[in-house]
C-alpha positions in Angstrom: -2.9 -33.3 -31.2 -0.8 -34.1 -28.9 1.5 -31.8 -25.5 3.8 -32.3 -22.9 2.1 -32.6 -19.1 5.3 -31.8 -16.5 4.7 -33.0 -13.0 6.8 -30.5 -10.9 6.6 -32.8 -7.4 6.2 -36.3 -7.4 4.3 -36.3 -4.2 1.5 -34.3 -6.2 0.9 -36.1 -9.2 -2.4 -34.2 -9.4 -0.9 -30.9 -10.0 1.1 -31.0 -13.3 0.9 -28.2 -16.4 1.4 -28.2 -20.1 5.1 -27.6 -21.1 4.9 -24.2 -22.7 7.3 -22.3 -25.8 9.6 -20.4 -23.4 9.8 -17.3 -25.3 5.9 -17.4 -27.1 4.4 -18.9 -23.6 2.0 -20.9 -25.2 1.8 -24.4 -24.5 3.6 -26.7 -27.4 1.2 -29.2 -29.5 2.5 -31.6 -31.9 0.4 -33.0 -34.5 2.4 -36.8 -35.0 3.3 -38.5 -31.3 6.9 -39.3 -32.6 7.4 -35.9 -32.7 6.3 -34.8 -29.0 8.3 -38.1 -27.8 10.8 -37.1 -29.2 11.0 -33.1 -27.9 10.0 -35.2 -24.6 13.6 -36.9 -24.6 15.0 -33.7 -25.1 14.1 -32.6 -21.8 15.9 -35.2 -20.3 12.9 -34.8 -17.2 11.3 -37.7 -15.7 8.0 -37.0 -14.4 6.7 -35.7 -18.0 3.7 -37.7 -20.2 2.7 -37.7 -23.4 -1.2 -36.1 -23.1 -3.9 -35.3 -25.6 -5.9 -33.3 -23.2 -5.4 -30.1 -24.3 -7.7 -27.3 -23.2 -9.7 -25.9 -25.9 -8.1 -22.6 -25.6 -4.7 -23.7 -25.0 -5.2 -25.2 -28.7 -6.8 -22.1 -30.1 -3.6 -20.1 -29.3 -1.1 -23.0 -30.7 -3.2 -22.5 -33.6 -3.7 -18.6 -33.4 0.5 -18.9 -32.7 1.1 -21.4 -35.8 -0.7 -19.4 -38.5 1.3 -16.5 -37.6 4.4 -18.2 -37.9 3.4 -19.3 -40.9 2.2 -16.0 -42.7 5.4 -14.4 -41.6 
């Protein structure tokens, strides 16, 4: 699984976050890489990197999130 680590200050690479769904604020997982490079061109942002380390409960609530979507 794969999200989106933004680097809001260049000077402090060290303090970055997961991009999140704006109106769901959870953080945004893609299963293929494509697709999360992709979305990542979209936000036309430089200091943003492809990550797979997603916290355990970040990926619980994509999940938690996703199966909702998809029961609805």
């Amino acid at each position: 699984m794969y999200a989106i680590k933004i680097i809001p200050n260049k000077r402090k690479m060290d303090d970055w976050f997961l991009y999140r769904d704006p109106d769901e604020l959870v953080v945004q997982c893609w299963n293929e890489k494509e697709d999360a490079e992709n979305f990542m061109k979209k936000l036309n942002y430089d200091l943003c990197e492809i990550t797979e380390d997603i916290p355990e409960s970040a990926i619980r609530r994509y999940n938690e999130k996703r199966n909702t979507v998809k029961k609805d």
